[in-house]
C-alpha positions in Angstrom: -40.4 135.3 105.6 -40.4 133.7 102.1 -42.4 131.2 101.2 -42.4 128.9 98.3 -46.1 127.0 98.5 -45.7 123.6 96.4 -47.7 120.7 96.0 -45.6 117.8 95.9 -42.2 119.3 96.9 -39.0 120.2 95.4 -39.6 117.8 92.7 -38.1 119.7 89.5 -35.1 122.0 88.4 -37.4 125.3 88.1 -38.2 125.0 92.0 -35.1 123.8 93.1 -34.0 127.0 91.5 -36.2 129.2 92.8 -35.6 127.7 96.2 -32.0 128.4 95.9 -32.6 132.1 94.8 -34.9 132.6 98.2 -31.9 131.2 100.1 -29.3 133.1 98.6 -27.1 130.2 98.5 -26.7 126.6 97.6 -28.5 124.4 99.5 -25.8 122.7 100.7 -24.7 125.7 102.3 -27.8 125.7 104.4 -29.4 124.7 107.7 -33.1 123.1 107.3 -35.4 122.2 110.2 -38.2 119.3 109.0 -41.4 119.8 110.6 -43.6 116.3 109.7 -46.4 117.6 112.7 -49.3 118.3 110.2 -48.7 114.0 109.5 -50.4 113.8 113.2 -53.6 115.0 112.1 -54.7 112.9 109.0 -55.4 109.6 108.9 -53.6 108.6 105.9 -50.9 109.1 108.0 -49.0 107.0 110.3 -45.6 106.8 112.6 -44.1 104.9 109.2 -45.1 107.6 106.8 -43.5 110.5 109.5 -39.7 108.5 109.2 -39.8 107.8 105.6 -40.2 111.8 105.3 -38.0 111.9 108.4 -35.3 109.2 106.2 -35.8 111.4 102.9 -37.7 107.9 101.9 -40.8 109.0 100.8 -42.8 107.3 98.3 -44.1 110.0 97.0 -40.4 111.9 96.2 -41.8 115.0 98.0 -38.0 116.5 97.8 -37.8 118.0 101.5 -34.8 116.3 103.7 -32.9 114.9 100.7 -31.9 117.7 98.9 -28.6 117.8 99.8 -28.8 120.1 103.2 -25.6 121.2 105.1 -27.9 119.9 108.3 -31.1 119.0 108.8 -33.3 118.5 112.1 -36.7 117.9 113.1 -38.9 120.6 114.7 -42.2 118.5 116.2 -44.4 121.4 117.4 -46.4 119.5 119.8 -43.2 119.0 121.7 -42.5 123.1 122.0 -45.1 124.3 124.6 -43.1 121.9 127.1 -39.6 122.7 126.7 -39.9 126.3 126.5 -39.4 129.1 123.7 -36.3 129.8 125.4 -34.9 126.3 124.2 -37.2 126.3 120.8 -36.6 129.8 119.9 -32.6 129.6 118.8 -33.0 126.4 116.7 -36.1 128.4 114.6 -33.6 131.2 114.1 -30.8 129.4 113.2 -32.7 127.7 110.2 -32.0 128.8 106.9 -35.5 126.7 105.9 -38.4 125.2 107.6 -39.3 122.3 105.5 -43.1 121.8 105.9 -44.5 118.7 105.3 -48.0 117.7 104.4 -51.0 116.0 106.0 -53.7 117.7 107.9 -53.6 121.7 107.2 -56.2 122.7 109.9 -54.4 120.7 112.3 -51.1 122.4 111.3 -52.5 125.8 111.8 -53.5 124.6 115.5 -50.4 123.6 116.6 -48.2 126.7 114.7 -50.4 128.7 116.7 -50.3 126.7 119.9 -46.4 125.7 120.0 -46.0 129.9 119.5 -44.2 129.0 116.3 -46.9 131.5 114.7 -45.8 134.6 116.6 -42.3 134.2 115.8 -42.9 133.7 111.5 -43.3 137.7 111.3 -39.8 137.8 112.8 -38.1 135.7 110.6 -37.2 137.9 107.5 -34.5 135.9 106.1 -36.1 132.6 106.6 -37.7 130.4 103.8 -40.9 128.2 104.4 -41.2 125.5 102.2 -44.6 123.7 102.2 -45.5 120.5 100.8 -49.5 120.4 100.0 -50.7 120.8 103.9 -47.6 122.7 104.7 -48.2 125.4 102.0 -52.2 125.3 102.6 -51.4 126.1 105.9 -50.3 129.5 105.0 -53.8 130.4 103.1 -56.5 131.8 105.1 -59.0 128.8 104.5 -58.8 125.7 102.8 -62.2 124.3 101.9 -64.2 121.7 104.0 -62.9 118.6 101.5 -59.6 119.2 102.6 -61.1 118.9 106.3 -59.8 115.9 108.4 -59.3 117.6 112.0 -62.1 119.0 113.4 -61.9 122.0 115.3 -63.7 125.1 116.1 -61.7 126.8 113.2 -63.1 124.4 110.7 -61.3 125.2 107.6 -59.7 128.8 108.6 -55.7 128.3 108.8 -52.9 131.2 108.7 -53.9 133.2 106.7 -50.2 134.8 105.9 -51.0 135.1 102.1 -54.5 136.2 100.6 -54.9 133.4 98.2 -56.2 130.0 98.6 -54.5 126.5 97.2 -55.6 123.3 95.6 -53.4 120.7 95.6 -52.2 117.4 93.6 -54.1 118.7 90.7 -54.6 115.2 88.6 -52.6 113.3 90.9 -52.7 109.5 89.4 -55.6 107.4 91.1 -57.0 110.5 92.5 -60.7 110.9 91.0 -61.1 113.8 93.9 -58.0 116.0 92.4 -59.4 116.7 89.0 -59.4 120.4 87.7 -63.4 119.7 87.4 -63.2 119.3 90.9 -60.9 122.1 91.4 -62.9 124.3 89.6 -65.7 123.4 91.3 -64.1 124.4 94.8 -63.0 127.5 93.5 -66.5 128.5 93.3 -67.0 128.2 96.9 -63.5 129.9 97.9 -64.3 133.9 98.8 -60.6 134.8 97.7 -58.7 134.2 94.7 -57.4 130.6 94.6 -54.9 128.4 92.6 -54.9 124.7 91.8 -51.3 123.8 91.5 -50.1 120.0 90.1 -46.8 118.2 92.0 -45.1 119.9 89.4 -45.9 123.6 90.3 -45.4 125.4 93.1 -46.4 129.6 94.1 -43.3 131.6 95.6 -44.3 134.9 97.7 -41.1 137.6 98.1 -42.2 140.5 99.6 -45.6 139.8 98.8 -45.0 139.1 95.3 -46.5 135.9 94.2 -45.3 134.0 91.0 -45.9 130.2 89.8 -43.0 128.4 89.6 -44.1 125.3 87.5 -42.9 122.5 85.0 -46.5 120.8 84.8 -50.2 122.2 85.2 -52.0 124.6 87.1 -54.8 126.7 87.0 -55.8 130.2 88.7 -59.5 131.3 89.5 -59.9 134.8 90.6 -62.0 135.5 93.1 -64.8 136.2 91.4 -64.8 132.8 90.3 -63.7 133.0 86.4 -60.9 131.1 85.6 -57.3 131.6 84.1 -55.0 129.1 83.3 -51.3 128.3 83.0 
């Protein structure tokens, strides 16, 4: 699978191109399957917020379903365990993209494991997952507590599919929580090495190379918890 991690989307030419190069073809020349179910699990989120992402209508112009897709459907993974892989299975394989949106990323992780979405991703060769914030945190092996809405026994653990950890919305307007202090600061308690990625930037992972893909700011902090930026 490849995976291009972003923070607020496909919001600029450099990651639209970069998505188009994992694809290995336009976009409109691919099949995309939206799945809003990490929405579920935060409380910022609500039935409205899940059809404006659903209606390519989102305020915050995360660039998933409005892209300009041959087709696009919904995947809900709460639904799969009662329909049946059987039923599931062919839609996931059919997808040129699973667009991942954002919301709760511990809550994500539960359900890709418990729809059996999460045993069928090391299948999937060809496929590209694009993550929005939650949706690309998801693929990390933790997250940090701050970032914490669903409680589980898991806490903060998620995927763990790539080795690095991500901070997202780096100095999003109005949001005193997302500043690079504050990244930095998290970095420090991250045992991996990390990245702090604005709505701008994005990482893309091709078998298991990993490059920033950004027009804006971000910042990476090695695990011993220096710092380099970009």
């Amino acid at each position: 699978m490849k995976l291009l991690l972003t923070s607020g989307g496909v919001t600029n030419a450099s990651i639209r191109a970069a998505l188009i190069r994992m694809l290995g073809k336009e976009i409109a020349d691919s099949d995309a399957l939206l799945v809003p179910t990490a929405q579920w699990g935060h409380p910022a989120c609500s039935p409205q917020s899940v059809w404006r992402t659903a209606a390519g209508r989102s305020s915050g112009g995360t660039g998933l379903v409005e892209l300009g897709w041959k087709s696009v459907g919904v995947l809900e993974l709460t639904a799969l365990p009662s329909i049946g892989a059987e039923r599931w299975e062919p839609w996931v394989r059919a997808a040129d993209v699973l667009l991942v949106d954002g919301g709760d990323a511990a809550y994500l992780a539960h359900w890709v494991r418990e729809s059996g979405l999460g045993d069928l991703l090391p299948t999937l060769d060809d496929t590209v997952w694009v993550g929005v914030s939650a949706g690309s945190m998801v693929m990390t092996p933790s997250i940090g507590d701050e970032f914490v809405e669903w409680r589980s026994d898991a806490a903060d653990a998620t995927l763990g599919v790539v080795e690095f950890s991500i901070f997202p919305h780096l100095n999003y307007p109005g949001w005193e929580s997302n500043t690079l202090e504050r990244a930095r600061q998290w970095a420090t308690r991250m045992p991996r090495p990390s990245y702090a990625l604005d709505d701008q930037s994005a990482i893309a992972v091709v078998d298991g190379a990993v490059s920033v893909v950004s027009e804006g700011e971000w910042e990476s902090f090695p695990a011993e918890v220096g710092c380099a930026g970009g």
